[in-house]
Structure formats: C-alpha cells, structure tokens
C-alpha positions as CSV (number, residue, x, y, z in Angstrom):
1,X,7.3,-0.3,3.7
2,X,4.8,-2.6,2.0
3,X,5.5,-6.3,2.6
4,X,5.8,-7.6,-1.2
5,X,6.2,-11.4,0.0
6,X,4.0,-13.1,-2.9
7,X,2.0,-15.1,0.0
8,X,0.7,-11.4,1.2
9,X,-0.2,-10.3,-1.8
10,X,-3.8,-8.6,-1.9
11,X,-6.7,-10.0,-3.9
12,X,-6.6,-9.0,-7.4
13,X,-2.8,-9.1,-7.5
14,X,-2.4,-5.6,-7.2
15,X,-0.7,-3.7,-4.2
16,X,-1.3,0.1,-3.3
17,X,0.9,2.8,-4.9
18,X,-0.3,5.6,-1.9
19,X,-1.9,5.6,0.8
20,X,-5.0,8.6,2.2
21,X,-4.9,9.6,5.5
22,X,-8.1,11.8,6.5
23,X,-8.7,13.7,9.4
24,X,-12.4,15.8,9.2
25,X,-14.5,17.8,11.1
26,X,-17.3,19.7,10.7
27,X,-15.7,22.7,8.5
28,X,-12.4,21.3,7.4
29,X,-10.7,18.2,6.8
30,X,-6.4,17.1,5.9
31,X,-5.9,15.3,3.4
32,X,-2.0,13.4,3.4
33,X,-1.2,11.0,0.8
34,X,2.1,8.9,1.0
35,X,3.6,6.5,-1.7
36,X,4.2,2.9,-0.4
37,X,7.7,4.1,0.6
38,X,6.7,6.2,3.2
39,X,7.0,9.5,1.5
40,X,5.2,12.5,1.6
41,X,3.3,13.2,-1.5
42,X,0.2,15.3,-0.9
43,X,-0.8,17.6,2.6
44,X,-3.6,19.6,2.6
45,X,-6.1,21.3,4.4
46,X,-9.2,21.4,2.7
47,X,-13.5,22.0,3.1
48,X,-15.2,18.8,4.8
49,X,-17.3,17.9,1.9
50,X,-17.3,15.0,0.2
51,X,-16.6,16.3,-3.5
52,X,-13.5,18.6,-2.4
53,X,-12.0,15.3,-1.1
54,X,-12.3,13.3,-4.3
55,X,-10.7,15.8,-6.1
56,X,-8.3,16.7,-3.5
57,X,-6.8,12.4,-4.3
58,X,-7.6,12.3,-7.2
C-alpha cells in the first residue's frame, strides 16, 4: 500500500500508479508491473534489450 499521508508526498505532488520490477540477464529479462495496490498487472518474460523493455511498460 502507498502511504498517502500529505507529509510523504513525493516532489512534484504526484505519487506512482505502478510499479516495474526487472530481473535481466544476458538473453532474457521479466518484466512485473503492479498498481499501487499491490496487484498484478503485467508478467512477462521478454529479450534483454533495452528497447523490448520500454515497450514491454509502456
């Protein structure tokens, strides 16, 4: 759960809607994306390069 206390609240004003979790190696890398709630939203297993994991979150 996010904290929402106003005293926390993150530059800009703005808090995170999801959150990216990335685990890579060499050849592959997963991708898991959760909303602030904790739930699943994206899991994926996907090529280790840079451009497949911008448009894997995007």
């Amino acid at each position: 759960m996010v904290d929402r206390n106003p005293i926390n609240k993150p530059p800009g004003g703005k808090y995170m809607a999801h959150y990216v979790g990335i685990d890579a190696s060499f050849e592959t890398a997963n991708v898991c994306v959760v909303d602030d709630d904790g739930n699943l939203c994206l899991e994926r297993k996907i090529e280790a390069e840079p451009d497949a994991i911008v448009e894997s979150v995007q």
